[in-house]
Every structure is written in structure tokens, then in C-alpha cells.
Chimera marker file (.cmm) of the C-alpha trace (Angstrom):
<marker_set name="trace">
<marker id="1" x="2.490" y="-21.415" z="5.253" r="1" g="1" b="0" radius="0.5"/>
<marker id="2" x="3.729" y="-20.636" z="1.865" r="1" g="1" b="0" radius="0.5"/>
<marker id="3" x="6.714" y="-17.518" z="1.610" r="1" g="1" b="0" radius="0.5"/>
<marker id="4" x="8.057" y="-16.043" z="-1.532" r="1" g="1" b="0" radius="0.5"/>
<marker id="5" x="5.458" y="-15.379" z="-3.019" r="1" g="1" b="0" radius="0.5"/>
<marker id="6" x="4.194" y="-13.161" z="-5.920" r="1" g="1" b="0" radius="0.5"/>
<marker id="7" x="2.617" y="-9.755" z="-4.323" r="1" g="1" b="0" radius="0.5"/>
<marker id="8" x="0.981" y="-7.671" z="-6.945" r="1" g="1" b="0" radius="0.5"/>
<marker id="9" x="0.751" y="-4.774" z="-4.115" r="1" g="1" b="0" radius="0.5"/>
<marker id="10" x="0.245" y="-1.788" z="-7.515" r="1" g="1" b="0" radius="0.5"/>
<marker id="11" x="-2.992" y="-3.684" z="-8.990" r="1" g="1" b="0" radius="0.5"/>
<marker id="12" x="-4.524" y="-3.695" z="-5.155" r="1" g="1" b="0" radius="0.5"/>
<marker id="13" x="-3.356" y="0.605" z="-4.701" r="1" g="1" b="0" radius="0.5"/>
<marker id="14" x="-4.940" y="1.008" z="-8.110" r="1" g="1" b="0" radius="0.5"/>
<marker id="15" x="-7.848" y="-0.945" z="-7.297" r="1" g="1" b="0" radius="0.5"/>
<marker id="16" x="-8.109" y="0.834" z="-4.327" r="1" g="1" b="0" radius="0.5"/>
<marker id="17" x="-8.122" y="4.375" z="-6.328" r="1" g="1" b="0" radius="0.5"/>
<marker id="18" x="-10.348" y="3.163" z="-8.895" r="1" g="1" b="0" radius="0.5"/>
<marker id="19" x="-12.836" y="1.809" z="-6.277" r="1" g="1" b="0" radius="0.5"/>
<marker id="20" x="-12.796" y="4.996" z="-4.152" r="1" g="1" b="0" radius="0.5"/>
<marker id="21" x="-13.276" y="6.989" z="-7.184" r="1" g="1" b="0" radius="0.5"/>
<marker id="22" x="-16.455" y="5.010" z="-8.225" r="1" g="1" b="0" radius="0.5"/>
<marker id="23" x="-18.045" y="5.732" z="-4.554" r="1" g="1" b="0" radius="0.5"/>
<marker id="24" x="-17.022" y="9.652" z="-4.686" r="1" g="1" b="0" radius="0.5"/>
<marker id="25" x="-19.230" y="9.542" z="-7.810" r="1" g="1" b="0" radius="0.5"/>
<marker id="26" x="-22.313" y="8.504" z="-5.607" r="1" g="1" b="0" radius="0.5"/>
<marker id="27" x="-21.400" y="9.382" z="-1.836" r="1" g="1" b="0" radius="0.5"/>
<marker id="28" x="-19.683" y="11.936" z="-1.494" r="1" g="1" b="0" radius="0.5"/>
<marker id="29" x="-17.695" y="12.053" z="2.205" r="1" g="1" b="0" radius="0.5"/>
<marker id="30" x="-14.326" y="11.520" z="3.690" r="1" g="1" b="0" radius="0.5"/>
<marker id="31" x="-12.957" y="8.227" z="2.794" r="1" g="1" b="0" radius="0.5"/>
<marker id="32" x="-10.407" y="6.253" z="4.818" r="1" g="1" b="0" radius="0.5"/>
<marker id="33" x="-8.211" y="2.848" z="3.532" r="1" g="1" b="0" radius="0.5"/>
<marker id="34" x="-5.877" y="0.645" z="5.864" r="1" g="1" b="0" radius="0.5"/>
<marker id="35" x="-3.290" y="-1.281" z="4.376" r="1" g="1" b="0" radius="0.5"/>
<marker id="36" x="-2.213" y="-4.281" z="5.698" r="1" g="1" b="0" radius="0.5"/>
<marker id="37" x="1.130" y="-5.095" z="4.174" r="1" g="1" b="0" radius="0.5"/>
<marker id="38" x="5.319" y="-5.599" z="4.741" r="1" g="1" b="0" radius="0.5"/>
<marker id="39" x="5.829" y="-3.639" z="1.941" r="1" g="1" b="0" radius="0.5"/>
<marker id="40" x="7.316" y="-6.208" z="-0.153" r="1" g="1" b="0" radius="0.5"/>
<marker id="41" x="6.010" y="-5.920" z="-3.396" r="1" g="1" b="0" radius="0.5"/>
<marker id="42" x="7.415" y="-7.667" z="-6.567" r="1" g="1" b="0" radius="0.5"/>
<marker id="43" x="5.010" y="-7.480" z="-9.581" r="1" g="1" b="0" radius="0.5"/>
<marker id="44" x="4.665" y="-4.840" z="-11.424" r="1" g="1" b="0" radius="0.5"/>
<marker id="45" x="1.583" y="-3.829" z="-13.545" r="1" g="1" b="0" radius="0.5"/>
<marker id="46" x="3.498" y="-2.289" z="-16.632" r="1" g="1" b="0" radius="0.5"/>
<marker id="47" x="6.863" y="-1.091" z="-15.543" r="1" g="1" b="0" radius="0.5"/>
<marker id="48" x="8.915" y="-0.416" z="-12.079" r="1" g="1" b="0" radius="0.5"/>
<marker id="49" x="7.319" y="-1.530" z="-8.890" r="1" g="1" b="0" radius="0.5"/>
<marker id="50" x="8.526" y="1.364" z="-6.476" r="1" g="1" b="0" radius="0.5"/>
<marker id="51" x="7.744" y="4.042" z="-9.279" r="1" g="1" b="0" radius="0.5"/>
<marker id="52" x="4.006" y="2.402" z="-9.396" r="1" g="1" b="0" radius="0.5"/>
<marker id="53" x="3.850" y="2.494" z="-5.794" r="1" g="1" b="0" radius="0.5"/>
<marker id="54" x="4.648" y="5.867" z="-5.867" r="1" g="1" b="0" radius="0.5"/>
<marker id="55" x="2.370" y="6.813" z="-8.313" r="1" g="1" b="0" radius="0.5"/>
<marker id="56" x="-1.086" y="4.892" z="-6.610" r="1" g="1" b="0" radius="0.5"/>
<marker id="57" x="-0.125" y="6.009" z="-3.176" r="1" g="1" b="0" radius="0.5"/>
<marker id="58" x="-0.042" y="9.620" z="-4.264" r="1" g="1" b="0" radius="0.5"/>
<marker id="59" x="-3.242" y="9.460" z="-5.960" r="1" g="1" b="0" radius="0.5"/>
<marker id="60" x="-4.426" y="7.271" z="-2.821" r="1" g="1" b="0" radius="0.5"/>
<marker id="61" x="-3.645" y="9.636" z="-0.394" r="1" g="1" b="0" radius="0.5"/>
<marker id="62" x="-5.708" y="12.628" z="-2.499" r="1" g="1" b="0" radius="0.5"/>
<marker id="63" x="-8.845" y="10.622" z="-2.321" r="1" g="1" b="0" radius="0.5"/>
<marker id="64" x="-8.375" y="8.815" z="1.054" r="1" g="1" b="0" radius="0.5"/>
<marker id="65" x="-6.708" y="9.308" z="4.200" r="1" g="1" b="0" radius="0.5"/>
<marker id="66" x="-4.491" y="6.233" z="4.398" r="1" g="1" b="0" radius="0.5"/>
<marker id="67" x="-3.258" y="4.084" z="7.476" r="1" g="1" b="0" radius="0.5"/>
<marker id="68" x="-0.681" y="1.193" z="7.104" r="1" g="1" b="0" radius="0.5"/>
<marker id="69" x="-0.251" y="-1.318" z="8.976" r="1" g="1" b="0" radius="0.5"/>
<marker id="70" x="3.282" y="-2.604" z="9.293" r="1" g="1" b="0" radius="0.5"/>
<marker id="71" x="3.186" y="-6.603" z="9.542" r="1" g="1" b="0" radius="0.5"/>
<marker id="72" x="7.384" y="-6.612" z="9.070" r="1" g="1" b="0" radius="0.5"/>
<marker id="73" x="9.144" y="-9.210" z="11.708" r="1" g="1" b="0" radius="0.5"/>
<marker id="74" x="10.964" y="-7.680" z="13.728" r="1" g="1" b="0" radius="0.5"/>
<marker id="75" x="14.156" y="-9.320" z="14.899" r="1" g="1" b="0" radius="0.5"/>
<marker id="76" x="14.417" y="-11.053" z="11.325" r="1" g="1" b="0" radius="0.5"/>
<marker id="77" x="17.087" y="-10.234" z="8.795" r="1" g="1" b="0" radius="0.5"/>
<marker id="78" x="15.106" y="-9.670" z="5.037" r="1" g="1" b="0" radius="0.5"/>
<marker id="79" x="17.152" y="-8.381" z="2.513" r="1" g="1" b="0" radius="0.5"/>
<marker id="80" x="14.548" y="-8.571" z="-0.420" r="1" g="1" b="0" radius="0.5"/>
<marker id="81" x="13.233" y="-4.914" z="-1.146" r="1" g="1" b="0" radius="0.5"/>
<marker id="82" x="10.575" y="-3.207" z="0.589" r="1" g="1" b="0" radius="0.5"/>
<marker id="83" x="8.254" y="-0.167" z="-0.274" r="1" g="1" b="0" radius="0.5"/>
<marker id="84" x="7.638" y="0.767" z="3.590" r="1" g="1" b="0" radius="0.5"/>
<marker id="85" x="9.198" y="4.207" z="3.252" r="1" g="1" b="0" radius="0.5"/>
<marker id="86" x="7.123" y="4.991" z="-0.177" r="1" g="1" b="0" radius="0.5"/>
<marker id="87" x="4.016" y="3.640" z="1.908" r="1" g="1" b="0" radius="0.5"/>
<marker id="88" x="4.827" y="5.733" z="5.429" r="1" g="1" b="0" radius="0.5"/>
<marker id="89" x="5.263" y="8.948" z="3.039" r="1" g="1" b="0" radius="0.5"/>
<marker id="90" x="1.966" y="9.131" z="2.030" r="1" g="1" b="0" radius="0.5"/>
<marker id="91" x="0.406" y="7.665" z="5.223" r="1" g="1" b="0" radius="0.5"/>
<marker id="92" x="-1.219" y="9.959" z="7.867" r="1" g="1" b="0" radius="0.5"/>
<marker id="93" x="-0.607" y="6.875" z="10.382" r="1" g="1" b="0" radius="0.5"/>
<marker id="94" x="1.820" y="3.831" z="10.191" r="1" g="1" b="0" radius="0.5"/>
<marker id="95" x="0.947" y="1.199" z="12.564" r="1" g="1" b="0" radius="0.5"/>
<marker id="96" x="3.458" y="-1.763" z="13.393" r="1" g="1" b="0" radius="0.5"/>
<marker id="97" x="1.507" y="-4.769" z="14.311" r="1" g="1" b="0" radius="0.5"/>
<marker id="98" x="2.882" y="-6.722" z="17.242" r="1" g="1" b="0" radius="0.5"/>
<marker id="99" x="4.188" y="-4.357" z="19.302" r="1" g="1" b="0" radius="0.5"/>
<link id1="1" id2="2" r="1" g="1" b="0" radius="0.2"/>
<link id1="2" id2="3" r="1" g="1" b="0" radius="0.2"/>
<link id1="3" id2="4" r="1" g="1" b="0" radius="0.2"/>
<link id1="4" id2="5" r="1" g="1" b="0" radius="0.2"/>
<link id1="5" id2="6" r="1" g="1" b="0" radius="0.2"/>
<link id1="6" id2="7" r="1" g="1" b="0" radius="0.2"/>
<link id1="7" id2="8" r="1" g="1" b="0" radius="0.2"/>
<link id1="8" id2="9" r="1" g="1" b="0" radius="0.2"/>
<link id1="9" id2="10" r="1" g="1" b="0" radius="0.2"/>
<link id1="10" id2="11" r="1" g="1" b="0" radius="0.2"/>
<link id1="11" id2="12" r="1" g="1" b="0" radius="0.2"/>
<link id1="12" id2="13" r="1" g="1" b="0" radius="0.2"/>
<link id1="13" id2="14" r="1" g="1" b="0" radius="0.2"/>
<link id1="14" id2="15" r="1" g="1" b="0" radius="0.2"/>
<link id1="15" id2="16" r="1" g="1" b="0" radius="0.2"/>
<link id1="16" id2="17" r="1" g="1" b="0" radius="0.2"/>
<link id1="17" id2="18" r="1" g="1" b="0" radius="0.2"/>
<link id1="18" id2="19" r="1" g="1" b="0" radius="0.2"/>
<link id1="19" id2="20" r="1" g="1" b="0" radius="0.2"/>
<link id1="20" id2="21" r="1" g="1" b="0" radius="0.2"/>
<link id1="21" id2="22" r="1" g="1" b="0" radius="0.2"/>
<link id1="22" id2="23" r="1" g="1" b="0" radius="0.2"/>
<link id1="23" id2="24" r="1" g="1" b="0" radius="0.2"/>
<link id1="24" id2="25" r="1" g="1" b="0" radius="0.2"/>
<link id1="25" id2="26" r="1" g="1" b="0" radius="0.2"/>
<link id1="26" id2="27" r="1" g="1" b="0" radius="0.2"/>
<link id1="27" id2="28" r="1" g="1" b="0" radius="0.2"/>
<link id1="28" id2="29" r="1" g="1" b="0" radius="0.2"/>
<link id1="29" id2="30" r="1" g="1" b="0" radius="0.2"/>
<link id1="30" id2="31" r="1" g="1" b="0" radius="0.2"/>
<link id1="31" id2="32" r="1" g="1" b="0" radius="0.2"/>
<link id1="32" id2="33" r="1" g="1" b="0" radius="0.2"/>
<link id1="33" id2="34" r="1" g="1" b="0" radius="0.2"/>
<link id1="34" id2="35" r="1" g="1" b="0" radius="0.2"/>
<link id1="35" id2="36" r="1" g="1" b="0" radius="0.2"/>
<link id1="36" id2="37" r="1" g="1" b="0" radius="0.2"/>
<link id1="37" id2="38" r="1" g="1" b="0" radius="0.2"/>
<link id1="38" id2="39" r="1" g="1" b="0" radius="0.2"/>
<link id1="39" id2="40" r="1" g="1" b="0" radius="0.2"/>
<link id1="40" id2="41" r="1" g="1" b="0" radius="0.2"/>
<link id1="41" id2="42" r="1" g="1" b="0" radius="0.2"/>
<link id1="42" id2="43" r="1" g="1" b="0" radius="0.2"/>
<link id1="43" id2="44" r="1" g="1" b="0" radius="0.2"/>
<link id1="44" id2="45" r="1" g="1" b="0" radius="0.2"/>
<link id1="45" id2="46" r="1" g="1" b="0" radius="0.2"/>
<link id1="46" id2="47" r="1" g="1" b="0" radius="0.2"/>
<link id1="47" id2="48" r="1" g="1" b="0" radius="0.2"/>
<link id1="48" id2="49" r="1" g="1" b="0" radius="0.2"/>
<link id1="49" id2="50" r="1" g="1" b="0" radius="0.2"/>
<link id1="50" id2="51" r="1" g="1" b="0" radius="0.2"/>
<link id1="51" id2="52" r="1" g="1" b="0" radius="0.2"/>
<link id1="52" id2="53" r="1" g="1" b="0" radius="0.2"/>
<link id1="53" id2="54" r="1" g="1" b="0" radius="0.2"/>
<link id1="54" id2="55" r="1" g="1" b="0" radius="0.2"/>
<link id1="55" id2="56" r="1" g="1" b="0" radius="0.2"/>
<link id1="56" id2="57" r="1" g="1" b="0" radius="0.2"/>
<link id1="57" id2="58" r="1" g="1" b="0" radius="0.2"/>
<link id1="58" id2="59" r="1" g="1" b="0" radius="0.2"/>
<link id1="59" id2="60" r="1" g="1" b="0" radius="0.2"/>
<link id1="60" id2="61" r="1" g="1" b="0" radius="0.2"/>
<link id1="61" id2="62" r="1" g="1" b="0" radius="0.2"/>
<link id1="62" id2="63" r="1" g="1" b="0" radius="0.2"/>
<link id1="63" id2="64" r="1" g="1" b="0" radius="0.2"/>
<link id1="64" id2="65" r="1" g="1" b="0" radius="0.2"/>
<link id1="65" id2="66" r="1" g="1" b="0" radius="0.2"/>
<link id1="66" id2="67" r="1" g="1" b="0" radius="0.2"/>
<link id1="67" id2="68" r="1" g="1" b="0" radius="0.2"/>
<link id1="68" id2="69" r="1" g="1" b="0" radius="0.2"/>
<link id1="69" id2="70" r="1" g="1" b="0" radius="0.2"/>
<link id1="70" id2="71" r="1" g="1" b="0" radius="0.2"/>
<link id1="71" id2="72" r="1" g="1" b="0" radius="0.2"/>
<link id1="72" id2="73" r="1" g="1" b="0" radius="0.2"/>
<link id1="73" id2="74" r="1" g="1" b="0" radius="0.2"/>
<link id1="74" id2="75" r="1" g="1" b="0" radius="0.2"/>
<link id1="75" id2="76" r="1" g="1" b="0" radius="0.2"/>
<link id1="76" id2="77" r="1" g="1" b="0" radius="0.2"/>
<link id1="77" id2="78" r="1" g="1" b="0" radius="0.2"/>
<link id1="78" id2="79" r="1" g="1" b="0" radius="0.2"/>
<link id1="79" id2="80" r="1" g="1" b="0" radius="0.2"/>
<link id1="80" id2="81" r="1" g="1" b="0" radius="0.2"/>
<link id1="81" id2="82" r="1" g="1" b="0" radius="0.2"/>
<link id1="82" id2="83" r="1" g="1" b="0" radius="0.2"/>
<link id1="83" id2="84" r="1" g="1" b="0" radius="0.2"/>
<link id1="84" id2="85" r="1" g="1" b="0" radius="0.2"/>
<link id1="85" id2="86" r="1" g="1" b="0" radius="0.2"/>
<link id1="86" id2="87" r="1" g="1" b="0" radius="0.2"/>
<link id1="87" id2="88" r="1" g="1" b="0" radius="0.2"/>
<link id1="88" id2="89" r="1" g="1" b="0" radius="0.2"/>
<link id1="89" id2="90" r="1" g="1" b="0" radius="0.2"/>
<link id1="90" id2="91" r="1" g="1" b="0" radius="0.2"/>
<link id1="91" id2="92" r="1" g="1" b="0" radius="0.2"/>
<link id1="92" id2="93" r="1" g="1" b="0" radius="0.2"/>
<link id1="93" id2="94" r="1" g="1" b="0" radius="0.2"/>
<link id1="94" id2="95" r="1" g="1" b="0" radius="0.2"/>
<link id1="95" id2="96" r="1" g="1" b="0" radius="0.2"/>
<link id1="96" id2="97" r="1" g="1" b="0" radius="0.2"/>
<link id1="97" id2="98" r="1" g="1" b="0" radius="0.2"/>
<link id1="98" id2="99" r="1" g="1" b="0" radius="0.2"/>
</marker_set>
């Protein structure tokens, strides 16, 4: 199992937007999208991760009525930053896995 990793978590929200917005052109409908993450996310597309975030998961949760699932450890100390409270704002449901 490999940690430390690159996560590139604003190209998969605007991936997300861009690929709900290409079905709305053709089936039009209520439109759902579960994210599976920690909310670690380190690469940015052009500038600041969390202002990216912010940006995608507002325009996410227009189109889409998001769920996350939260796939933090529990009972382990992490101190490298997290987007889970950018995430849970725009989420109508936050799940935490393992509990």
C-alpha cells in the first residue's frame, strides 16, 4: 500500500461538473454523485487547492445532489490538510465509512 501520494481531488470535482453537464444536455433528471474521499487533496489545477475545491463543489452541488463518504481513520493523528469541511458544506449527506 503506497501513502503520500499525489491527489488531484479539483480535476476529478471538475470532471465531475463537466460530465454532469454533458448528460443534462441529453437527459434531463435529477442527478446524484458520491464521493469517496479523506479530503486530502494536494494538487492543484491552476492555483489554491481549497479555493478550487470550493469553487467545483459549489458548482457540483447546483447540478447534483452530492453525498461524501468520509474514509478518514479514526483514532489516527494526520496533521496534513484536509478539505472535509469545504466537502460537508456543500454535501446534503456525509457518510463516515467504518462506523
Amino acid at each position: 500500500m503506497l501513502s503520500g501520494g499525489a491527489t488531484p481531488m479539483p480535476a476529478a470535482l471538475a470532471y465531475a461538473v463537466n460530465l454532469i453537464k454533458r448528460l443534462n444536455l441529453k437527459l434531463k433528471g435529477d442527478y446524484w454523485a458520491y464521493l469517496i474521499t479523506d479530503g486530502k487533496a494536494n494538487v492543484p489545477l491552476t492555483g489554491d487547492v481549497g479555493e478550487e475545491v470550493e469553487r467545483f463543489m459549489g458548482e457540483l452541488s447546483r447540478l447534483a445532489r452530492v453525498v461524501v463518504y468520509d474514509t478518514r481513520p479514526q483514532l489516527i493523528y494526520d496533521p496534513s490538510i484536509g478539505h472535509m469541511d469545504i466537502l460537508s458544506r456543500y454535501a446534503i449527506d456525509v457518510v463516515r465509512v467504518g462506523e
